[in-house]
C-alpha positions in Angstrom: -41.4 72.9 -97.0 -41.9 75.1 -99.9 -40.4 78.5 -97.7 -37.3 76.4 -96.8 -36.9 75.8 -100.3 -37.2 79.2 -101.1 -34.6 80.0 -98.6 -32.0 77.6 -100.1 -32.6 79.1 -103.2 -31.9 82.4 -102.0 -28.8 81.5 -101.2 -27.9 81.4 -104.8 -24.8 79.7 -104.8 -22.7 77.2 -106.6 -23.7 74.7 -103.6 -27.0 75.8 -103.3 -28.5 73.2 -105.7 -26.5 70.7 -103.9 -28.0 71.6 -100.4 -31.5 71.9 -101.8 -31.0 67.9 -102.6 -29.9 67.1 -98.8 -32.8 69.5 -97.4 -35.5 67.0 -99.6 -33.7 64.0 -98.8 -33.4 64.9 -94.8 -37.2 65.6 -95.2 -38.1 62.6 -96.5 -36.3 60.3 -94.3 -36.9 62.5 -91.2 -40.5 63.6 -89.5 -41.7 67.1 -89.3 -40.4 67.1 -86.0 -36.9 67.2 -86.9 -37.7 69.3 -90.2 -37.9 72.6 -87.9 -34.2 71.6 -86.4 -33.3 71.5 -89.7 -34.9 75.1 -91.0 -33.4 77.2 -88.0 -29.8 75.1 -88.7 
């Protein structure tokens, strides 16, 4: 989880912040399984 978080913060963009808070909240309601679909979107 950490490395995906690092890669939204390397976006480093006004929205960045903003997709940061979807990536946690997808992560909490979703299993690992879906966590990878996530990363590689």
């Amino acid at each position: 989880m950490y490395r995906s978080a690092r890669i939204v913060l390397n976006v480093n963009d006004s929205s960045a912040f903003y997709n940061m808070m979807i990536f946690i909240n997808f992560w909490v309601l979703s299993p690992s399984g879906n966590l990878k679909v996530f990363v590689d979107w």
